[in-house]
C-alpha positions in Angstrom: 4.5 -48.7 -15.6 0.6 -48.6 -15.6 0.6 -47.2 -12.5 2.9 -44.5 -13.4 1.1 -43.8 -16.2 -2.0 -43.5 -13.9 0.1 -41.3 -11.7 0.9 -38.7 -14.0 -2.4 -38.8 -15.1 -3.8 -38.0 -11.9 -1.0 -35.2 -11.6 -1.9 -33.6 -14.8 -5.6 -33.3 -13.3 -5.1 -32.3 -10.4 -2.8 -29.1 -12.3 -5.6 -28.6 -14.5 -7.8 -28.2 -11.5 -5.9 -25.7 -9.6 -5.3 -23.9 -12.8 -9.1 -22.7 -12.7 -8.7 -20.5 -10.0 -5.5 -18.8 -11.5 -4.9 -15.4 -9.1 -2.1 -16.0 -7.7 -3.1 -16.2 -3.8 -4.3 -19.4 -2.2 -6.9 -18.0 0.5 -9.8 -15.3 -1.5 -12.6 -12.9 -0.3 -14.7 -13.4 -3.2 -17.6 -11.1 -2.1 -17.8 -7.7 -4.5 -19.5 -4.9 -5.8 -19.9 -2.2 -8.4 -19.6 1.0 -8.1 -20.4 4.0 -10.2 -19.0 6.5 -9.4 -15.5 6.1 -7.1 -16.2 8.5 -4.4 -14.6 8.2 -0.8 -18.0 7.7 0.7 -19.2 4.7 -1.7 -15.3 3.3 -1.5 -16.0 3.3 2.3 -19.5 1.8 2.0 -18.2 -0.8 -0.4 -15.0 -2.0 2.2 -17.9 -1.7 4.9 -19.9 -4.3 2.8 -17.4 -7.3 1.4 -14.5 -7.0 4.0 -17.0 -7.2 6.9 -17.5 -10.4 9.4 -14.3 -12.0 8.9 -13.6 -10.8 5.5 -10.3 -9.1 3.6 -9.4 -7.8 0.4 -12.6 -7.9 -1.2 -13.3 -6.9 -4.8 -14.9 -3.4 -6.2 -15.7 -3.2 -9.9 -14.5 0.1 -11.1 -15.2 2.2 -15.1 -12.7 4.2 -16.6 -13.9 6.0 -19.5 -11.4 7.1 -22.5 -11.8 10.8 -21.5 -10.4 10.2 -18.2 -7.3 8.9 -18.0 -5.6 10.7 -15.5 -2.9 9.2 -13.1 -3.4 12.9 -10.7 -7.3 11.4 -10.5 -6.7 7.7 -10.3 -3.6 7.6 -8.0 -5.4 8.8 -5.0 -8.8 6.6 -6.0 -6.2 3.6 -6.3 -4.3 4.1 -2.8 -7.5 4.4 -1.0 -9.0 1.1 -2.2 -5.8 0.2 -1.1 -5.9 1.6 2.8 -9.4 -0.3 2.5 -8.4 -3.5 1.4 -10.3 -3.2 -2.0 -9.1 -5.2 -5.2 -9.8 -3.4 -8.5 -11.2 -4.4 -11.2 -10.6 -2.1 -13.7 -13.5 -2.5 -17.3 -12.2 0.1 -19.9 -14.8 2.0 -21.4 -15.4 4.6 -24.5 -17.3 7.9 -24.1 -20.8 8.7 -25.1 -21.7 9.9 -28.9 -25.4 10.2 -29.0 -27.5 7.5 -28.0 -24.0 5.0 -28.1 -21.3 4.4 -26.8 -18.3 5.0 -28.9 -16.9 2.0 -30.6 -13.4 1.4 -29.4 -10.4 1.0 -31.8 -6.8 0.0 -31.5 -4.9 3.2 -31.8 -6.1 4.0 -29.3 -4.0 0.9 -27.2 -0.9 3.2 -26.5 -2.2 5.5 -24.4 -4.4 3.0 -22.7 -1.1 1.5 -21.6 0.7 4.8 -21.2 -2.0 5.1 -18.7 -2.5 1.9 -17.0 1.4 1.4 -16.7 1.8 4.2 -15.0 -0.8 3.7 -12.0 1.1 2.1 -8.6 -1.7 -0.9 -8.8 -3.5 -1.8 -5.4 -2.1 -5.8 -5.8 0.4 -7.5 -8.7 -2.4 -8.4 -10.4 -3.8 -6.0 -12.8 -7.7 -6.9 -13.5 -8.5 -5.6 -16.5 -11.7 -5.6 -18.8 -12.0 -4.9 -22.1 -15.6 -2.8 -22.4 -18.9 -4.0 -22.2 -21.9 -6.0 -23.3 -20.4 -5.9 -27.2 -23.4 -8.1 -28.7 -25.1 -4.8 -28.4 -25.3 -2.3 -30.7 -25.5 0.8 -27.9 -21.9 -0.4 -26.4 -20.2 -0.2 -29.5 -20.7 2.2 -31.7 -24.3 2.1 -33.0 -23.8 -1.7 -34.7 -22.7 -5.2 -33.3 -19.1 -6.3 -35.4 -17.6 -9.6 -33.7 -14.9 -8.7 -36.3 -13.7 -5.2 -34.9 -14.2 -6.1 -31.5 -12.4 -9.2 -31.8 -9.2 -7.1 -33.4 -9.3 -4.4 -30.5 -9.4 -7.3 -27.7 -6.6 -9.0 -29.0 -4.4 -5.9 -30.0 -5.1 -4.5 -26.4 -4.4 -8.0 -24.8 -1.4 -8.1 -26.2 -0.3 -4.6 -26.0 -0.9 -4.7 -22.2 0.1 -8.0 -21.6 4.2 -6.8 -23.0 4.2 -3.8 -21.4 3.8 -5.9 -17.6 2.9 -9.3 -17.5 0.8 -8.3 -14.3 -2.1 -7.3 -16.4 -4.5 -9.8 -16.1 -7.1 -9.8 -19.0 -10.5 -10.6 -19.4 -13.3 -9.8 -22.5 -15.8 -7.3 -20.6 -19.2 -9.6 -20.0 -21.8 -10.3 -23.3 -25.7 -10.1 -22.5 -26.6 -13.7 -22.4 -30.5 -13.0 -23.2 -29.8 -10.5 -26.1 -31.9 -11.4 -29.0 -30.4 -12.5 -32.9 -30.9 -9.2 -34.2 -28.0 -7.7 -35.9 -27.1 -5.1 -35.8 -28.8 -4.3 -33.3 -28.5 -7.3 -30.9 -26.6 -10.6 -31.7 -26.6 -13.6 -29.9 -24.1 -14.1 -27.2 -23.5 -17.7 -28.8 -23.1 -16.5 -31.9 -21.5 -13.6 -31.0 -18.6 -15.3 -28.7 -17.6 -17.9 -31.6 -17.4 -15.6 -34.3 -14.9 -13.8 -31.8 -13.2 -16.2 -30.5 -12.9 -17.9 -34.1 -11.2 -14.2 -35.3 -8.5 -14.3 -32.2 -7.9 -17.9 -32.8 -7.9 -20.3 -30.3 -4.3 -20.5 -29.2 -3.7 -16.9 -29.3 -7.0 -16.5 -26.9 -5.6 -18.8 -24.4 -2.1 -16.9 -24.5 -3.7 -13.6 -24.1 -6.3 -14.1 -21.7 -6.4 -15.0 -18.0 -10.1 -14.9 -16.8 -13.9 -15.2 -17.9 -15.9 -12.0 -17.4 -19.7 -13.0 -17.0 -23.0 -11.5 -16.8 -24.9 -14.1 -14.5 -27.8 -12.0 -14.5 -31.5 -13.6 -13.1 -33.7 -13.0 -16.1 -36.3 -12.6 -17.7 -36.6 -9.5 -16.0 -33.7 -9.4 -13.6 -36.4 -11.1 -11.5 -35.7 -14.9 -11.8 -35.3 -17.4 -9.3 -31.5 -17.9 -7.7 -32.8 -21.9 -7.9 -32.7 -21.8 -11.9 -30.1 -22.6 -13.9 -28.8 -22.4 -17.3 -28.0 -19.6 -19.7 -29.7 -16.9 -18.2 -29.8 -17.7 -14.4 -27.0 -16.4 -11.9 -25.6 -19.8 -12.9 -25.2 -18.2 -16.5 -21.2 -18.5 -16.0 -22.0 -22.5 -16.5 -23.3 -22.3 -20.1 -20.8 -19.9 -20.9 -17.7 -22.6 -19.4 -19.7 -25.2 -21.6 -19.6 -23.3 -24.7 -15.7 -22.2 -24.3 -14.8 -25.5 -23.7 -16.5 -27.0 -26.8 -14.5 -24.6 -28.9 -11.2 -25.5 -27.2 -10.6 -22.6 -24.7 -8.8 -23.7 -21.3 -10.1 -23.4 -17.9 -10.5 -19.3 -17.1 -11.4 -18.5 -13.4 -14.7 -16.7 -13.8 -15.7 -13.1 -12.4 -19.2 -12.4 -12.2 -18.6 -8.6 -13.0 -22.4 -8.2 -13.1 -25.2 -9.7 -11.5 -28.5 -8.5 -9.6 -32.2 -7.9 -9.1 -35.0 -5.6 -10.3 -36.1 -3.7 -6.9 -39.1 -2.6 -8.9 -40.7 -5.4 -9.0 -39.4 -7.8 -6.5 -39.5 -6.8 -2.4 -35.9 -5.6 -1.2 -36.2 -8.3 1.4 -37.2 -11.0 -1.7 -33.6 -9.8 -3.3 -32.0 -9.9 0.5 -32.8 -13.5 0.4 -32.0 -14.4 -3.2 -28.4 -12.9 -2.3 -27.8 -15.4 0.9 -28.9 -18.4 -1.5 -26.8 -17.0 -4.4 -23.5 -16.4 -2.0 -24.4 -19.3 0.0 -24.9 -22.1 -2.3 -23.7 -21.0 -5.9 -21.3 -18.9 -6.5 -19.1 -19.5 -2.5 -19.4 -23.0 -3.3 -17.9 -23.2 -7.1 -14.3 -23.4 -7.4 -14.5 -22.0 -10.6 -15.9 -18.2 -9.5 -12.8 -15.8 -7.8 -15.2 -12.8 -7.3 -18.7 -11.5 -7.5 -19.5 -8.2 -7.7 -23.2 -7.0 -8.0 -24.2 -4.3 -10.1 -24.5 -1.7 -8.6 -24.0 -0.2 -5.0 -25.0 3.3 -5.4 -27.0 4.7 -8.6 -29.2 7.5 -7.7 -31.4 7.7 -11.3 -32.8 6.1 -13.9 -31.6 3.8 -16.0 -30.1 1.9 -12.9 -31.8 2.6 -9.7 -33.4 -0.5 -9.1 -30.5 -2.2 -9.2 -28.7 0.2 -6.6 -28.3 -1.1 -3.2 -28.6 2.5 -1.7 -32.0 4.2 -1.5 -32.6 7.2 -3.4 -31.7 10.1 -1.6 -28.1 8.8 -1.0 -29.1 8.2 2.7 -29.0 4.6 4.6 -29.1 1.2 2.6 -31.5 -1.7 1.0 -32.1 -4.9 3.1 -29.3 -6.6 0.7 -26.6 -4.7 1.9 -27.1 -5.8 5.4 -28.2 -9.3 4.5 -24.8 -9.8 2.5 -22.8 -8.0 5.5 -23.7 -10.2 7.6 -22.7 -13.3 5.7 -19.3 -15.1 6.8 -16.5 -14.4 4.7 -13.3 -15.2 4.2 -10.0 -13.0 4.8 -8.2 -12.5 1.2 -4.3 -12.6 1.2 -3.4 -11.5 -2.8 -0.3 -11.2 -3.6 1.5 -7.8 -2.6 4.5 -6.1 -4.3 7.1 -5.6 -1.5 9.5 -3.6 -3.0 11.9 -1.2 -1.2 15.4 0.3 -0.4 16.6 1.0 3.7 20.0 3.1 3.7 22.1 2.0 6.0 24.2 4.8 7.1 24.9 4.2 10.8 28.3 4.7 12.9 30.6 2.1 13.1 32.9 2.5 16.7 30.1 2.7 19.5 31.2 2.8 23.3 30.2 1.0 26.4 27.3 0.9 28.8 25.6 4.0 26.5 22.3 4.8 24.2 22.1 6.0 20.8 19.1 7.1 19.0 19.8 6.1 14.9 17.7 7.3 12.3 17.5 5.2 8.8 15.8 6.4 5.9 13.6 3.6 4.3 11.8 3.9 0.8 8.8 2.0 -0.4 8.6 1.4 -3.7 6.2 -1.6 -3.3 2.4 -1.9 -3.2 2.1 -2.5 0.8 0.9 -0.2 3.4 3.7 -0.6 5.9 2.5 -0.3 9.5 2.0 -2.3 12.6 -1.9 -2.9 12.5 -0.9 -4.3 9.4 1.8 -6.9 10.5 4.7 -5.2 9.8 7.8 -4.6 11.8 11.0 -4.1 11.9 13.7 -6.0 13.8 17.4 -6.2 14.2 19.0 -9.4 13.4 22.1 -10.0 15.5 21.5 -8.3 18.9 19.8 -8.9 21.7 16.0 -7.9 21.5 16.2 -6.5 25.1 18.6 -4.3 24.0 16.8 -2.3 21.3 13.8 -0.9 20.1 12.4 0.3 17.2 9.5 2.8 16.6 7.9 3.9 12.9 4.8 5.1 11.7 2.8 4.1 9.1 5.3 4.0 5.5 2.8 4.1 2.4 4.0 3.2 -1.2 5.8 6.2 -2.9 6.7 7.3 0.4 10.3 7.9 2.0 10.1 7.2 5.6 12.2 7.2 8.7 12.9 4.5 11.0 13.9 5.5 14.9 16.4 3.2 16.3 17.3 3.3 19.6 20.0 0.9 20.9 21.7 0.5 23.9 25.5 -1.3 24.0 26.9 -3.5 26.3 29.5 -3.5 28.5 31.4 -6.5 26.5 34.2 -4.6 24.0 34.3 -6.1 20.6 33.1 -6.8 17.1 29.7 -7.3 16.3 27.4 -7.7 12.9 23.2 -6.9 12.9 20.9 -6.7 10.1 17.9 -4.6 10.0 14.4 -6.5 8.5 11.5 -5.6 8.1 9.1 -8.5 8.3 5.0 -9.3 7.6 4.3 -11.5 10.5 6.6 -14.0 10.3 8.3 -13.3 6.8 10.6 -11.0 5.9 10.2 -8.4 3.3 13.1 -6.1 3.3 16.8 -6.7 4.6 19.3 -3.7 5.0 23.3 -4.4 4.3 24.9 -6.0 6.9 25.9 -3.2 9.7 29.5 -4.0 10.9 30.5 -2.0 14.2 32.8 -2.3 17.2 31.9 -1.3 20.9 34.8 0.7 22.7 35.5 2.1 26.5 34.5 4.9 26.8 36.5 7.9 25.8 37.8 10.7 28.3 37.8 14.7 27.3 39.9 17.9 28.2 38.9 21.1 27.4 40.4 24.9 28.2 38.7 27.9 28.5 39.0 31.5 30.1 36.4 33.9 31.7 36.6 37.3 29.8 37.8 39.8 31.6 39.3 37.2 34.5 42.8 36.1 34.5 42.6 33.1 36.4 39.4 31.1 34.8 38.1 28.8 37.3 35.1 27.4 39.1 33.0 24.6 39.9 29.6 25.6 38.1 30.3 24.2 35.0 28.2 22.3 32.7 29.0 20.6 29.2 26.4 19.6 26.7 27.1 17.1 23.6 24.7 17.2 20.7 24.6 14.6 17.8 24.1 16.0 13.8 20.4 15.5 14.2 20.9 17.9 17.0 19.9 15.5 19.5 21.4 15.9 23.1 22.9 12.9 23.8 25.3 13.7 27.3 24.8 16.3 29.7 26.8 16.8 32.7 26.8 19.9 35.2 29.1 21.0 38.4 31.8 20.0 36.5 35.6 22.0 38.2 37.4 24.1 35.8 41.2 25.3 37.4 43.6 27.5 35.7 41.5 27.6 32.5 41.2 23.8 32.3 38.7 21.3 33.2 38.2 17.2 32.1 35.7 14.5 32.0 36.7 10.6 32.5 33.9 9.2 30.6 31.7 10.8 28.0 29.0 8.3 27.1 26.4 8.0 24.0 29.1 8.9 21.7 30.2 7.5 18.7 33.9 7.8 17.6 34.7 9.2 14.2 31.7 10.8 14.5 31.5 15.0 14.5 29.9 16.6 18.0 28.8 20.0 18.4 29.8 20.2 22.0 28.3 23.4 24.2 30.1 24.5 27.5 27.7 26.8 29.9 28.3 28.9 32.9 26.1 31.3 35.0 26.1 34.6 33.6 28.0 33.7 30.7 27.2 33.3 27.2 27.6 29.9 26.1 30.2 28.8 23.7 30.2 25.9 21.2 32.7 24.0 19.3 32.8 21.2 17.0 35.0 17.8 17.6 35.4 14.0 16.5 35.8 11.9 19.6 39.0 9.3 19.2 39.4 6.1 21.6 42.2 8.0 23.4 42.4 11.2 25.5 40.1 14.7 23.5 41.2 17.9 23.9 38.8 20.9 23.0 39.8 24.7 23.0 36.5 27.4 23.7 36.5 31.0 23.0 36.9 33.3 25.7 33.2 33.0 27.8 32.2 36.7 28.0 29.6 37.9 30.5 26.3 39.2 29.0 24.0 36.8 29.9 22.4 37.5 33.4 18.9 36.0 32.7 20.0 33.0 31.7 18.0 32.9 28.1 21.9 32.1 26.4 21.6 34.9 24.7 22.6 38.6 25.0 19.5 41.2 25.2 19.0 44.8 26.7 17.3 42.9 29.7 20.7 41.4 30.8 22.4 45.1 31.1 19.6 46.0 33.2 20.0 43.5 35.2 24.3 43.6 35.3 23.8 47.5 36.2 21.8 47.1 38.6 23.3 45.0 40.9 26.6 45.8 42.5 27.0 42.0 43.1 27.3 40.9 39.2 29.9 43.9 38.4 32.1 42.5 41.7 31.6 38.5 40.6 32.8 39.2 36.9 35.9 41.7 37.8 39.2 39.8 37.3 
């Protein structure tokens, strides 16, 4: 029994541990970085940056302020973080009123949710954080209130939180070396109990899935990457401490903001305070699931010491390339794979031919589905030598079209396939079961006359057979027509049941078309009367073709009866 006991004990903290790094994927690309302003050039610089060397799904810290909550804006910014591999991290933010930023209140919650509902995400989880730096005054409305702030994080937790449980939430990041000094500043000690104290414990660790921190290297933004405590890049630590001495559970931590003063430390200083940070702090710890440095691109004052781009918006700092070059790790978060693939196929094929199906394919998920990525589809249940498949690239929201092209055997019969599409080795999306039979090949009779002949005959004759996508799928010339009548043995490609527009040709003739459904038996088609008016061959009748009948004496004599 004591060793049970010890067991489960071990079991229990060994959960616990896992439970600290909670995004739900095993392998992570925790380099990141924040950007400003989500143009297609910085989105680019920032992919270029943390999904470099090795790396994959990398993080990008993103604003949204309350004036600009626009799904036609956000979409497109969302699905090309998505073609780049970034994961959002979305911190919800006010609007300027003066010299502050507007305090945020909970009426507001609804159309927050409206909003954030309706945006396809870039992965299932929904990284959320709930404003900024709120022990000081200038981020919340002109005076520090634990109190309110505490009531809007919890209303918006929870608001967000039923509408999808996706949304993973997260208190935006306090100043760590903010002064007591209410209203103006309060300290983020004080601050964070007072809070967490108005939530309540047990409704903070239902609402809330991660720890947003501020690791910045102070005094100054110029301190060591060897220090450690409260305000280090190790600032995280103290903060753990403290929510763990007031009862909060293990959050997986995301240093949202970090970074150096370029003013007064060398660019190649903060190059090398960044390979010692990555290298042996934040990669090492468990407990940290992204780090993204404030900021990549600011081009004026307050913040252009921090950026990581020069000003003039041209080339980049020495820490760009220094953190570039570090290895990384490819990212594999989890993907909603969601989508619908009509099966609408014929079911009575024929020998020894080649078809050419199309099946529409919607995806409704979150994936980019294309071959660079690992996608492709197969079809279960025949012979892979016997069919091949070609797509482009399907994006979310889009309908696409698959291109089958199979060719049957010569083995009559029944037969069952499944179309998949799989990610490397797992599949994603499965068709309904396609149930067909394979038949010999079907013979065809058809009669026609040559206007103004009585006896129709001849041995230039061709026939041409085109599917409903228009496609020609048999073709057969110098075939003998006598006394009106002429007959294939085998028509191949076909399917039976299926409607043909089927197109008979002859020199000089128009053509003329007609419309059948192959059986398993003996066809029988009936054409118009072919009438003469096509001497250039375009199959169509044109002044040019009585030109050409008048003047020669050897049409007029070929066409009388």
């Amino acid at each position: 029994m004591f060793y049970i006991r010890q067991l489960f004990k071990l079991l229990l903290i060994m959960a616990l541990f896992c439970s600290i790094v909670s995004p739900s994927f095993a392998a992570n690309n925790k380099y990141g970085i924040h950007v400003a302003q989500p143009s297609d050039e910085d989105i680019d610089r920032a992919a270029d940056l943390v999904n470099s060397t090795g790396g994959d799904w990398g993080y990008i810290t993103l604003v949204i302020h309350d004036d600009d909550k626009k799904v036609d804006k956000w979409q497109p910014i969302f699905d090309k973080l998505r073609e780049r591999s970034l994961i959002p991290i979305i911190r919800l933010a006010t609007h300027a009123e003066g010299e502050y930023w507007a305090e945020a209140h909970s009426e507001s919650v609804g159309e927050w949710v409206s909003f954030l509902n309706d945006l396809n995400w870039v992965v299932k989880d929904r990284y959320i954080l709930l404003f900024n730096e709120p022990n000081h005054a200038s981020e919340w409305g002109g005076s520090v209130d634990p109190k309110s702030f505490a009531k809007v994080n919890e209303t918006y937790a929870r608001a967000l939180k039923e509408a999808n449980s996706d949304f993973f939430i997260m208190m935006g990041g306090v100043d760590l070396s903010a002064p007591q000094n209410p209203p103006l500043y309060m300290d983020a000690e004080i601050f964070l109990k007072q809070v967490i104290s108005e939530i309540g414990v047990d409704d903070y660790n239902e609402l809330f899935d991660g720890w947003s921190s501020h690791s910045y290297p102070n005094p100054g933004f110029r301190g060591s990457p060897y220090s450690s405590g409260r305000t280090s890049i190790r600032g995280y630590e103290w903060e753990l401490s403290l929510l763990s001495s007031m009862g909060v559970k293990d959050l997986p931590v995301f240093i949202t903001e970090t970074g150096w003063n370029g003013d007064v430390l060398s660019r190649e200083q903060i190059a090398e305070y960044y390979t010692y940070a990555y290298e042996q702090v934040w990669g090492p710890d468990n407990r940290v699931v992204a780090v993204t440095p404030f900021i990549l691109n600011y081009q004026g004052e307050p913040f252009l010491k921090f950026s990581w781009i020069p000003k003039g918006n041209v080339g980049v700092y020495p820490e760009y390339v220094r953190v570039q070059e570090l290895e990384k790790q490819a990212g594999t978060p989890d993907i909603i794979q969601k989508g619908n693939m009509v099966i609408d196929l014929p079911t009575q094929l024929v020998e020894q031919s080649t078809y050419h199906f199309r099946v529409s394919i919607e995806n409704n998920g979150q994936a980019i589905w294309s071959k660079d990525r690992g996608y492709d589809f197969f079809l279960d249940g025949v012979d892979p030598d016997s069919y091949r498949i070609a797509f482009t690239q399907i994006r979310p929201g889009d309908n696409g079209i698959i291109n089958v092209y199979l060719s049957t055997p010569e083995e009559l019969g029944t037969h069952q396939a499944q179309l998949i599409l799989y990610q490397n080795e797992t599949p994603i999306i499965k068709s309904e079961l396609w149930n067909y039979e394979i038949f010999t090949l079907p013979s065809l009779m058809f009669n026609v006359s040559l206007f103004p002949k009585f006896n129709s005959q001849g041995d230039d004759f061709e026939l041409q057979i085109f599917n409903k996508h228009d496609d020609l799928v048999f073709r057969k010339g110098g075939i003998s027509v006598y006394d009106g009548q002429g007959s294939l043995e085998k028509i191949d490609n076909i399917a039976l049941g299926e409607e043909y527009r089927i197109v008979l040709i002859k020199e000089y003739y128009l053509p003329r078309q007609t419309h059948a459904r192959f059986n398993e038996e003996q066809n029988n088609v009936l054409f118009e009367p072919l009438l003469p008016f096509d001497f250039d061959g375009n199959g169509s009748f044109e002044w040019k073709d009585t030109r050409i009948f008048f003047g020669s004496l050897d049409h007029i004599q070929r066409l009388l009866p």
